[in-house]
PAPANU-396205 format. One line per field, with one value per residue: residue number from 1; residue in three letters; x, y, z of N, C-alpha, C, CB in turn. Coordinates in steps of 0.2 Angstrom, whole numbers, plus 2048, in hexadecimal, padded with zeros to 3 digits. Glycine has a CB too. Layout:
<sites>
seq	(NUM/...)
type	(ala/...)
n.u	(X/...)
n.v	(Y/...)
n.w	(Z/...)
ca.u	(X/...)
ca.v	(Y/...)
ca.w	(Z/...)
c.u	(X/...)
c.v	(Y/...)
c.w	(Z/...)
cb.u	(X/...)
cb.v	(Y/...)
cb.w	(Z/...)
</sites>
This chain:
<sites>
seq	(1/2/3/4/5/6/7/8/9/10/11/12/13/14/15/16/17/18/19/20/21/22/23/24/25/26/27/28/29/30/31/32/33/34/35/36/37/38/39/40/41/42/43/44/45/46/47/48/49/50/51/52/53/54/55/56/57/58/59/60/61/62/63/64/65/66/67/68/69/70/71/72/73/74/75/76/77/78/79/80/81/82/83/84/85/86/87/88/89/90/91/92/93/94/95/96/97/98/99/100/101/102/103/104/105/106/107/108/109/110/111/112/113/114/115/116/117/118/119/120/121/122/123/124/125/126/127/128/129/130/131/132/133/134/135/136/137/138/139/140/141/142/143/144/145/146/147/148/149/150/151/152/153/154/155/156/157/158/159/160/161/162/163/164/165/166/167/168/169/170/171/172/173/174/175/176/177/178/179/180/181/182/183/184/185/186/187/188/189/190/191/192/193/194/195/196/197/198/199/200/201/202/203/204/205/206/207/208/209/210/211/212/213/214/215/216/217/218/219/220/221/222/223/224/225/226/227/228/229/230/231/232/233/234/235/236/237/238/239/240/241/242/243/244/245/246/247/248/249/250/251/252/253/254/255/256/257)
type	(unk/unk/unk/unk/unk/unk/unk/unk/unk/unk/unk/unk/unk/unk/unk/unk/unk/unk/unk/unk/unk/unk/unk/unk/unk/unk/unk/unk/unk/unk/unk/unk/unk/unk/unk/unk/unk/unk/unk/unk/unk/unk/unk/unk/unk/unk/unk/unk/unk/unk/unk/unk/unk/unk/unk/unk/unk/unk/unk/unk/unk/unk/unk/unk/unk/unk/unk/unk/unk/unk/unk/unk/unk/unk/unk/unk/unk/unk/unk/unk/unk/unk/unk/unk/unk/unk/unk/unk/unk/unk/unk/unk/unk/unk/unk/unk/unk/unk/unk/unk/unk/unk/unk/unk/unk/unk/unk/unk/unk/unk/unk/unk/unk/unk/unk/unk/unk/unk/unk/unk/unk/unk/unk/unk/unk/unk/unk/unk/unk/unk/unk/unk/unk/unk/unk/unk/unk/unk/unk/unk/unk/unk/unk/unk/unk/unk/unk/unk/unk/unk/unk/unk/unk/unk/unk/unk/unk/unk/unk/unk/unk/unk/unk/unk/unk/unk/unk/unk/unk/unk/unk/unk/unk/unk/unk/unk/unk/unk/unk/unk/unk/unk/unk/unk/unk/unk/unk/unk/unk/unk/unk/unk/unk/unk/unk/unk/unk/unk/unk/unk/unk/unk/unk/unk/unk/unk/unk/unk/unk/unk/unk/unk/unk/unk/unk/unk/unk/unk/unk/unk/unk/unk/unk/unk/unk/unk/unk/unk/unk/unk/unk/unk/unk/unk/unk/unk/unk/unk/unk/unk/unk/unk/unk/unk/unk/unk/unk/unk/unk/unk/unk/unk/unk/unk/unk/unk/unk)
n.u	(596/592/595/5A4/5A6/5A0/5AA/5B5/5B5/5B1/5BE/5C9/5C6/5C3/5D1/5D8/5D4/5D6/5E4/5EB/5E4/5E0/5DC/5D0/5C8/5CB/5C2/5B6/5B3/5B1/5A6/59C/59A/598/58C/584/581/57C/571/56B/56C/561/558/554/551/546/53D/53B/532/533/537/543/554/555/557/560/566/56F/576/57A/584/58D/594/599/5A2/5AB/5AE/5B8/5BF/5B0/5AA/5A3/59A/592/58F/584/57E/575/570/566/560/558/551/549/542/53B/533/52B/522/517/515/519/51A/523/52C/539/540/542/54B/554/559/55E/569/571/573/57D/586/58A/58B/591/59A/5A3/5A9/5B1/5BB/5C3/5C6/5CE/5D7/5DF/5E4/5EF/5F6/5F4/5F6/5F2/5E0/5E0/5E6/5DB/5CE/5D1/5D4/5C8/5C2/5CA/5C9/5B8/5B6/5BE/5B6/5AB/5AB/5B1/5A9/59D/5A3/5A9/5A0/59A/594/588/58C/584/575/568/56B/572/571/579/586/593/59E/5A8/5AC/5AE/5B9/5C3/5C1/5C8/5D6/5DB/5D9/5E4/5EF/5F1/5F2/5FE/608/605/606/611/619/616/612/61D/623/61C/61C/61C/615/60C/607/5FE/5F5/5ED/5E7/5E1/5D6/5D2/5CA/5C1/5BB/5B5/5AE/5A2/59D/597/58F/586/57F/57A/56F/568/564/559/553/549/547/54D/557/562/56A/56A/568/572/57F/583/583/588/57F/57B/585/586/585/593/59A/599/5A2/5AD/5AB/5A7/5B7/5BF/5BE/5C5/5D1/5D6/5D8/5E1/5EB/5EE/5EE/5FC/605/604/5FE)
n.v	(906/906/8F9/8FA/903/8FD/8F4/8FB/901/8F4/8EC/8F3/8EE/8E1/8DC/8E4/8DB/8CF/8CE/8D5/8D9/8D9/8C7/8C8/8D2/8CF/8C3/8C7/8D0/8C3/8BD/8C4/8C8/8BA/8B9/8C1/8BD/8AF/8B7/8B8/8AC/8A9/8B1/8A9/89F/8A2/8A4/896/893/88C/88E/89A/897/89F/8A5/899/895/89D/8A0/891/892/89A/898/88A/892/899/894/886/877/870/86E/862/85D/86A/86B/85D/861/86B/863/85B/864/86A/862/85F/869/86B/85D/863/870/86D/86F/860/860/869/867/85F/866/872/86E/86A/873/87E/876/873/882/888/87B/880/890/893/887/889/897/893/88A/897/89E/894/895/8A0/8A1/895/89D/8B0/8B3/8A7/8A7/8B4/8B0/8AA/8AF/8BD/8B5/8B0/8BC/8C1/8B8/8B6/8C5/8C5/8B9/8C1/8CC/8C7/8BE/8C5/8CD/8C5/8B8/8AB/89C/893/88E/88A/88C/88A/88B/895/8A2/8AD/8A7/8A4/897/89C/8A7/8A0/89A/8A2/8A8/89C/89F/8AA/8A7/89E/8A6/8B1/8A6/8A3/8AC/8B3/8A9/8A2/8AC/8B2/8A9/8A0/895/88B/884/888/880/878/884/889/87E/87C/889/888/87D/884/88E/884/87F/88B/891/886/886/895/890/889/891/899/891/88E/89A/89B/892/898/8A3/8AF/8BC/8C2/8C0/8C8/8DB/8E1/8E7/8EE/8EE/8E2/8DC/8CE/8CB/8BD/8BB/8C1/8B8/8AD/8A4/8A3/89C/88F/88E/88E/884/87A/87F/87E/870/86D/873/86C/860/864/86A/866/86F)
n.w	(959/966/96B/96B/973/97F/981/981/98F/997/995/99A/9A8/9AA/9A6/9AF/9BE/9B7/9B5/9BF/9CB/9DD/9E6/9EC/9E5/9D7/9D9/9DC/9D1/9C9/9CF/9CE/9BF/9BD/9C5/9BC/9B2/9B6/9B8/9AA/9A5/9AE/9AA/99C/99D/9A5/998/992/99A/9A6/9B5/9BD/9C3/9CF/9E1/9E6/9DC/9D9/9E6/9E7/9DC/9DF/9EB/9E4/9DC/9E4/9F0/9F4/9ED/9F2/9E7/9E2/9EC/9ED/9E1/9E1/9ED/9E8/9DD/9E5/9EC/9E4/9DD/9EA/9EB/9DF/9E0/9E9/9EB/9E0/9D2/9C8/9BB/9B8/9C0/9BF/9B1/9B7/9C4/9BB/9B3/9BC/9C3/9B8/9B4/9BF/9BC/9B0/9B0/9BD/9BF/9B5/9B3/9C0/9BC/9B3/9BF/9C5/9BC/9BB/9C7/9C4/9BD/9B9/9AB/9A4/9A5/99F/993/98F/990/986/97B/977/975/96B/960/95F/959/94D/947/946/93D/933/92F/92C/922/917/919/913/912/91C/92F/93A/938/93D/94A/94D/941/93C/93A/934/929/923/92C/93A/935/933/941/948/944/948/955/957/951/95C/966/964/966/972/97F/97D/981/98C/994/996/997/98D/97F/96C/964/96C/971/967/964/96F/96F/963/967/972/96E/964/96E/972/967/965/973/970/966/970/97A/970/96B/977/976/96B/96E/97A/972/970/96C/972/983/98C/98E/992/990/985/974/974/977/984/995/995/986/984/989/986/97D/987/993/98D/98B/995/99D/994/991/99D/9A0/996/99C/9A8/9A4/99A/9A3/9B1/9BA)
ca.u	(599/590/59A/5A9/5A2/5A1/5B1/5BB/5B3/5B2/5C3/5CE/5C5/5C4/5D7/5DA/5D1/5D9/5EC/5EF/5E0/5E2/5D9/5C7/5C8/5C9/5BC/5B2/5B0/5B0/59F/597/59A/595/583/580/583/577/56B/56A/569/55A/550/554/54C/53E/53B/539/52A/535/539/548/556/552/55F/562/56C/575/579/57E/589/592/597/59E/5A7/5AD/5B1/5BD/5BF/5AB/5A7/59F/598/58D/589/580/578/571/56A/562/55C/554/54C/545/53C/536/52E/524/51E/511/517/51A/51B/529/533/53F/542/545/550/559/55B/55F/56D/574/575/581/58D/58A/58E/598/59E/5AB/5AC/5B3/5C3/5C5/5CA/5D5/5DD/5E0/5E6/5F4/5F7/5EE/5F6/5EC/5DD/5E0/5E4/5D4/5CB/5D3/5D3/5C1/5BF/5CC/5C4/5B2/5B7/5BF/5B2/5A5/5AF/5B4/5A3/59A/5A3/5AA/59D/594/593/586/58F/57F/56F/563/56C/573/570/57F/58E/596/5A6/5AF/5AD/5B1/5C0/5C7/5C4/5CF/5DC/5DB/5DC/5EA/5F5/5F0/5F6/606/60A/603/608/619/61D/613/613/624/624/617/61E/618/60E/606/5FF/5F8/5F1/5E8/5E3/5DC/5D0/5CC/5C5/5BC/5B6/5B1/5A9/59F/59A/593/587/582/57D/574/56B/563/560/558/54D/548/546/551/55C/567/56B/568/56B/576/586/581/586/58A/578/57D/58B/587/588/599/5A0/598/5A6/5B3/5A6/5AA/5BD/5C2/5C0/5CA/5D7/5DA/5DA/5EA/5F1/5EE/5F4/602/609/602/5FB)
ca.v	(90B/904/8F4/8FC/907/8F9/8EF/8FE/903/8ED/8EA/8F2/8EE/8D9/8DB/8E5/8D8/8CA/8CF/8D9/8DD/8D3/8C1/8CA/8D8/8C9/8BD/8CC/8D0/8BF/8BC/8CA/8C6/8B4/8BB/8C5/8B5/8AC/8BA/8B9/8A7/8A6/8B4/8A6/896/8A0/8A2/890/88E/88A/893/89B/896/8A2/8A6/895/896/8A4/89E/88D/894/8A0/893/889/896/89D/88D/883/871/86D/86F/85D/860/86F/868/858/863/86D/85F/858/867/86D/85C/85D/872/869/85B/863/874/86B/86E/85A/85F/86C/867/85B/86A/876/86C/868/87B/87F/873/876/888/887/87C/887/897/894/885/88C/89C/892/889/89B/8A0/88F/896/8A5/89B/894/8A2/8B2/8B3/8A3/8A9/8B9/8AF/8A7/8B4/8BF/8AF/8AE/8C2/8C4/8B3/8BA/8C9/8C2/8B7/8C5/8D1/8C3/8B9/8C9/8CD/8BE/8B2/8A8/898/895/88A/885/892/888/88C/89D/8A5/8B0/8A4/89F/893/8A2/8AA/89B/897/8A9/8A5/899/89E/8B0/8A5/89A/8AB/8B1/8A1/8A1/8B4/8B2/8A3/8A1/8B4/8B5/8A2/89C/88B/889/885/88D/87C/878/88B/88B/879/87E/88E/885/878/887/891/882/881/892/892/881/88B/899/88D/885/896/89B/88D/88E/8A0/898/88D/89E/8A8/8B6/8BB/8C2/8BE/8CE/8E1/8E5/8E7/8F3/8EB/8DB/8D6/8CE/8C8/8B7/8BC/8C2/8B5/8A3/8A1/8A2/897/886/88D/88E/87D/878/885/87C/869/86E/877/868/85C/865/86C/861/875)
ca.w	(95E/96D/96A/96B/97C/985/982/986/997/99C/995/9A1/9B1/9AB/9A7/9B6/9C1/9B7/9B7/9C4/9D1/9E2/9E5/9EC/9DF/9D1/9DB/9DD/9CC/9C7/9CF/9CA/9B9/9BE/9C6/9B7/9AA/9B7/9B6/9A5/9A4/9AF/9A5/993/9A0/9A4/993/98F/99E/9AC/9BB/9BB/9C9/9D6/9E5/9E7/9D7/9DA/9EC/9E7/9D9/9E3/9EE/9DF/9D8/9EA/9F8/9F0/9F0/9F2/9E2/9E2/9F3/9ED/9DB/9E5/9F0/9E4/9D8/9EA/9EF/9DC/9DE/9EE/9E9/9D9/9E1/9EE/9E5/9DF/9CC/9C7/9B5/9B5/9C6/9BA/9AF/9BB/9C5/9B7/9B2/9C3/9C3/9B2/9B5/9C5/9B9/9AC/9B1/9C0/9BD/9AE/9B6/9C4/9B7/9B3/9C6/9C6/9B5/9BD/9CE/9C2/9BA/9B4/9A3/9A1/9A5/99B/98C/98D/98C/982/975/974/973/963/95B/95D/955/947/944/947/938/92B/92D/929/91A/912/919/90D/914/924/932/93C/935/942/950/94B/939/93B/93D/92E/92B/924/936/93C/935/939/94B/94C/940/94E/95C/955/950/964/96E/964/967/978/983/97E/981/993/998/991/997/989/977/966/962/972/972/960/964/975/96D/960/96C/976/967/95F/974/973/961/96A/978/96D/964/974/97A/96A/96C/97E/977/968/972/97D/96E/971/969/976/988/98F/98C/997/98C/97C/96C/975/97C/98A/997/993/97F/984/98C/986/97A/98B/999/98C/989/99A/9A1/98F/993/9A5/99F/995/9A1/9AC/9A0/996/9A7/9B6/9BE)
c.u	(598/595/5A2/5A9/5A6/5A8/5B5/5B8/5B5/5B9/5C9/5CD/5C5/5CC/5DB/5D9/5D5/5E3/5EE/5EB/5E1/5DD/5D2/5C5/5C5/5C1/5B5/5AF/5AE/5AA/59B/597/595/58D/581/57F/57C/571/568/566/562/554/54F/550/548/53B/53A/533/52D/53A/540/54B/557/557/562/567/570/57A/57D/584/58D/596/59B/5A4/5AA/5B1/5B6/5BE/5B8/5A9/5A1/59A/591/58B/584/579/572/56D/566/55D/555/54E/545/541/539/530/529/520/519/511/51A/51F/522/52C/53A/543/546/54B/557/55D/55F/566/573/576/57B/587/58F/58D/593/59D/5A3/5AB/5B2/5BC/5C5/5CA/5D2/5D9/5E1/5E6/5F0/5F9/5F3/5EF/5F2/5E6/5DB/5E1/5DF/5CE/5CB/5D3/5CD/5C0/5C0/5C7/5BF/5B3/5B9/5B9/5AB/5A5/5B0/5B0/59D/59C/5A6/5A7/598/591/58F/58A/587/578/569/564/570/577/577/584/58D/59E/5AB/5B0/5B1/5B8/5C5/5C8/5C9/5D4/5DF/5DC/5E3/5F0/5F7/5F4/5FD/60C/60A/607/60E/61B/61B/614/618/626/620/61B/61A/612/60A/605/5FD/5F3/5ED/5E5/5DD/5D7/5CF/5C7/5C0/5B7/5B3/5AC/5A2/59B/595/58E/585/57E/578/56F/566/55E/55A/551/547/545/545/557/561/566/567/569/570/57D/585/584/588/585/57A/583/58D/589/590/59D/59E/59C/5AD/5B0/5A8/5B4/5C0/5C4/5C5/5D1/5DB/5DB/5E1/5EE/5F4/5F1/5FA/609/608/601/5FB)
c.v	(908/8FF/8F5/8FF/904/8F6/8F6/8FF/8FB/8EC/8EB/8EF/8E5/8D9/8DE/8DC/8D2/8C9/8D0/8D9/8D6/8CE/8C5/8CE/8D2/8C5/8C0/8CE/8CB/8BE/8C2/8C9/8BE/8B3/8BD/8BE/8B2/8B0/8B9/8B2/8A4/8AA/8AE/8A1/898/8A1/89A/88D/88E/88E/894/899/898/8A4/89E/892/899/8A4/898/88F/899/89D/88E/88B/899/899/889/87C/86B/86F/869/85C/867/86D/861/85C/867/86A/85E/85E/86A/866/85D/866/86C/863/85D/86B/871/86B/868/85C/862/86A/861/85F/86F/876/86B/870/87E/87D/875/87C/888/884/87F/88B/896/891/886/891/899/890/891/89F/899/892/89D/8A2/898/89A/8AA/8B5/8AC/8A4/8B0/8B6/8AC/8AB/8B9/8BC/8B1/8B6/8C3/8BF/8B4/8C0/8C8/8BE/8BA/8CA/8CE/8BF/8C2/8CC/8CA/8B8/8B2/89F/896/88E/885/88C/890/88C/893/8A1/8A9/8AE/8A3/899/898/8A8/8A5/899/89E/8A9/8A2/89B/8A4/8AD/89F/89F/8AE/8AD/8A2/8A7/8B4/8AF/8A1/8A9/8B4/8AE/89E/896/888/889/885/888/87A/87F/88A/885/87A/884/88C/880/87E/88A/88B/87F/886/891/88B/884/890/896/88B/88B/89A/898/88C/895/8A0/896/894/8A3/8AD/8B6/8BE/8C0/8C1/8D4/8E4/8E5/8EA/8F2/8E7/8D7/8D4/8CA/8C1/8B5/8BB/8BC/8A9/89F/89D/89A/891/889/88A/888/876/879/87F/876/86A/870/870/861/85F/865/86A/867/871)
c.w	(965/96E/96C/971/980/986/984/98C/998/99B/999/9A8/9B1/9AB/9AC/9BC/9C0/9B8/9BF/9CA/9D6/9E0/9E7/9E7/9D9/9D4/9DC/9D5/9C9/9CA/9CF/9C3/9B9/9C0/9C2/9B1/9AF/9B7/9AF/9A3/9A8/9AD/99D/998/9A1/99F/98E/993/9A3/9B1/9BC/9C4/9CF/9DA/9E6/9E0/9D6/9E0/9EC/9E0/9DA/9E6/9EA/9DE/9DF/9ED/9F2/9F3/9F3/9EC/9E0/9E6/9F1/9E7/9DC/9E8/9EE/9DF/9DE/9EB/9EA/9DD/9E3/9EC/9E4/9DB/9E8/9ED/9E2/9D7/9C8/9C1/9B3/9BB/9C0/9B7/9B2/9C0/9C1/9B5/9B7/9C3/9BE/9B1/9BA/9C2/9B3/9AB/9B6/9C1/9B8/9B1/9BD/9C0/9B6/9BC/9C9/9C1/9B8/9C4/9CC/9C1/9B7/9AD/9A0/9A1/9A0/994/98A/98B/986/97A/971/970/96D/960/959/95A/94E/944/942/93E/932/92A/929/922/918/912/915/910/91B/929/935/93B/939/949/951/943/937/939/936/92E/929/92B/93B/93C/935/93D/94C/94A/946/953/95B/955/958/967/96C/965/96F/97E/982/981/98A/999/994/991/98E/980/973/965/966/971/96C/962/96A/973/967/962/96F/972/965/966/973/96D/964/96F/976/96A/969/976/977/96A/970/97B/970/969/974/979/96F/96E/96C/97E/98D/98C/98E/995/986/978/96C/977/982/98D/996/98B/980/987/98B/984/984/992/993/98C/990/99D/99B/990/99A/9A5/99C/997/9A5/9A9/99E/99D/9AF/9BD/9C5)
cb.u	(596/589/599/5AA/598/59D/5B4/5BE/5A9/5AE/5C5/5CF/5BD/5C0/5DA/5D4/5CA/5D7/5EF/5F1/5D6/5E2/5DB/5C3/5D1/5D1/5BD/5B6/5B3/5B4/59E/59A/5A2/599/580/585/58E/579/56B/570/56D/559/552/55D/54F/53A/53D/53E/526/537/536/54A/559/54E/55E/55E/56B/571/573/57A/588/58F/592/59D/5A3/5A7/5A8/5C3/5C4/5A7/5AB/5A2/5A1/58E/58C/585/57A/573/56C/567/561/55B/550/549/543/53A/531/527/523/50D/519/513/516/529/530/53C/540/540/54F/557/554/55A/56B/571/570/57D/590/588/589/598/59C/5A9/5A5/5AF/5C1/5C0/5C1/5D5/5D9/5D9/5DE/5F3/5F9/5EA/5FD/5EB/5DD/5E5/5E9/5D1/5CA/5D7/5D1/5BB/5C1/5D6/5C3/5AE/5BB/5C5/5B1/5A5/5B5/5BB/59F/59A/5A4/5B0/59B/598/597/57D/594/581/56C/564/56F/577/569/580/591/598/5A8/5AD/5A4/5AE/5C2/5C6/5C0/5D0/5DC/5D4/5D6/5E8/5F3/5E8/5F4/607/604/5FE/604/61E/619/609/60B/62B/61D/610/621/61D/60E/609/600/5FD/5F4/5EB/5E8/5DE/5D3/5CF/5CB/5BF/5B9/5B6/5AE/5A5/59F/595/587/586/581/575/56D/569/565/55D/552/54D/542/552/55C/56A/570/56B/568/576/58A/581/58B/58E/576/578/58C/580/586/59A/5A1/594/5A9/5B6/59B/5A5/5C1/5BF/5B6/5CA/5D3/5D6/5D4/5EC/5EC/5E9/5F2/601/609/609/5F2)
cb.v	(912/903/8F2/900/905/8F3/8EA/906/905/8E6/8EA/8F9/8F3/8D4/8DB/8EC/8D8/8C9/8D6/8E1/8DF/8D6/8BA/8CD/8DD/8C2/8B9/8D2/8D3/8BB/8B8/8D2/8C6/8B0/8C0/8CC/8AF/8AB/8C0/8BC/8A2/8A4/8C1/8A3/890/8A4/8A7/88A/886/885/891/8A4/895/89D/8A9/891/895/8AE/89D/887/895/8A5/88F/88B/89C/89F/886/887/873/86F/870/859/864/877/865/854/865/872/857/857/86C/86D/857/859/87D/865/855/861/876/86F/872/857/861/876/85F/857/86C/877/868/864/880/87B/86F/875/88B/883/878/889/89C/896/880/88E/8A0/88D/886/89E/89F/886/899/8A8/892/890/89F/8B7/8B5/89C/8A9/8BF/8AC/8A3/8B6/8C1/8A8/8AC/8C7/8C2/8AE/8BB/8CD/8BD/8B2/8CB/8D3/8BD/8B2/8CE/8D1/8BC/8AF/8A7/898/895/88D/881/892/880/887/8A1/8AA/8B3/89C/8A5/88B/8A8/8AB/898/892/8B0/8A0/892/8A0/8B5/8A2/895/8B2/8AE/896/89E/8BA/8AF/89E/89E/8BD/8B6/89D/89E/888/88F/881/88E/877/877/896/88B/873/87F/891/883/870/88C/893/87B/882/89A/891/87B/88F/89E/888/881/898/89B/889/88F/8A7/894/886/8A0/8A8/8B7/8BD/8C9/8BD/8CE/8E4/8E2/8E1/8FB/8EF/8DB/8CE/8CD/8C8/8B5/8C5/8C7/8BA/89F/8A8/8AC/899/882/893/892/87A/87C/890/87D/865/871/87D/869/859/86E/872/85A/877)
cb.w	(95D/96E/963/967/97F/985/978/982/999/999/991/9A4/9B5/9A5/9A3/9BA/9C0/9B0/9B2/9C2/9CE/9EB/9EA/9F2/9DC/9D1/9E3/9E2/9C9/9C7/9D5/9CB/9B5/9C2/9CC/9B4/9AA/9BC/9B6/9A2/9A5/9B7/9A1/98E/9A6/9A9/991/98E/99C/9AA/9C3/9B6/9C8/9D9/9EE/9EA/9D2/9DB/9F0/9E8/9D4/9E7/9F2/9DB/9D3/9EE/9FC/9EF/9F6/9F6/9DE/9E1/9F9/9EE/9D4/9EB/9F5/9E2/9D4/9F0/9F2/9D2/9DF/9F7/9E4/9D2/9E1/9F6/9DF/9E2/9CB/9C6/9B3/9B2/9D1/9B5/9AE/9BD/9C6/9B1/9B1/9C8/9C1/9AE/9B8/9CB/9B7/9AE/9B3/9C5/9BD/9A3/9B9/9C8/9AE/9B1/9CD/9C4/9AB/9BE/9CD/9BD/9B6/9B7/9A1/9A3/9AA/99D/989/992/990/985/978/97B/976/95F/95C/963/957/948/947/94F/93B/929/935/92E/916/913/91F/904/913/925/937/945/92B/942/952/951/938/93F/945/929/925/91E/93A/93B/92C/93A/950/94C/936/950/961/94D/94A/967/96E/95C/963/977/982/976/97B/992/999/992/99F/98A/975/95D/95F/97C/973/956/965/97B/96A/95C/972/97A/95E/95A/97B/972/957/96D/97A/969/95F/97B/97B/963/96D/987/976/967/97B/980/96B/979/965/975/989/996/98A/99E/98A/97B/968/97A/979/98D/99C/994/97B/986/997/981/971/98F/99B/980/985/99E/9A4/98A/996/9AB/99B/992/9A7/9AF/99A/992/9A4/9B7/9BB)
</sites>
């Protein structure tokens, strides 16, 4: 029930924001969801020992996600700068880490949030079918791995997943793109969407084991609680942070965005 809660309260106001709501409405909620994902990810790195990224990772991933056209310009200056905090802190041993966490966060979380604001940028029925992808597929795979899985996909990195969950995802986001993206974005023919549907999904399901993993390492089993029956915003959205920047190479190849 709670599970259910949340997705009807969030679902209007991300497909408001995505379809319809002006450019700061969208950019506005988009980094709010992007500070919360970053919250989340620096309570999992301080649980491996190392200092979580601090304002200077919420400052320089805002700027990312925000200014446009520096994107290489603020991921320099933020390895520079993570470097130069780690070496003079006086902590030898963890500045390497911590930099690197620091770093890695920023493309992370706002780097793929950022593809999302270009998908959006093209179009925001690409953006909406990316999300919305990940969402049916994770359900599907949440529903037919619960009762028809027998099989474990990766039981190291999270005990739940099965190949029968799995191979519902994609077959859910393969039936999605092909319904989808010819009806909304008609340029798009039946087998380009089922074929990009399918690389985003096997992005997305890629994504969710990366994500299990860091939480894995952290020993936690969710992100945060700040989504009841979802754990947290990070839970919800790992699978779409690897699809997005998928979603936008196709775009950019198929259709030269």
């Amino acid at each position: 029930m709670k599970r259910l809660l949340s997705a009807v309260l969030l679902i209007p106001i991300i497909l408001y924001a995505v379809m319809w709501g002006h450019p700061f409405v969208f950019l506005a909620v988009l980094s709010a969801v992007a500070l919360l994902c970053q919250y989340e990810y620096a309570g999992i790195v301080e649980q491996y020992g190392i200092q979580g990224p601090g304002p200077l990772g919420y400052g320089a991933g805002l700027l990312l996600l925000l200014v446009p056209g520096q994107e290489l310009a603020v991921l320099v200056a933020v390895a520079l700068i993570a470097l130069t905090i780690s070496a003079s802190n006086g902590h030898f041993v963890k500045g390497l880490p911590r930099a690197a966490a620091l770093t890695f966060g920023v493309i992370y979380i706002f780097g793929c949030w950022k593809f999302g604001a270009l998908l959006r940028g093209v179009s925001p029925h690409w953006l909406m079918f990316t999300l919305a992808l990940n969402w049916i597929s994770d359900t599907a795979a949440y529903y037919v791995g619960r009762s028809l899985g027998r099989h474990k996909l990766a039981p190291r990195v999270s005990p739940s997943k099965t190949w029968e969950g799995t191979v519902a995802s994609a077959i859910a986001a393969v039936l999605f793109g092909i319904l989808y993206l010819p009806y909304f974005v008609p340029v798009v023919a039946m087998p380009v969407a089922a074929g990009v549907a399918l690389v985003a999904n096997i992005a997305g399901q890629v994504g969710d084991l990366a994500e299990s993993a860091l939480k894995r390492g952290a020993n936690v089993k969710d992100s945060s609680a700040l989504l009841p029956g979802h754990g947290g915003w990070l839970d919800r959205v790992d699978s779409s942070l690897f699809s997005m920047p998928v979603v936008y190479a196709a775009v950019r190849l198929f259709y030269h965005a």
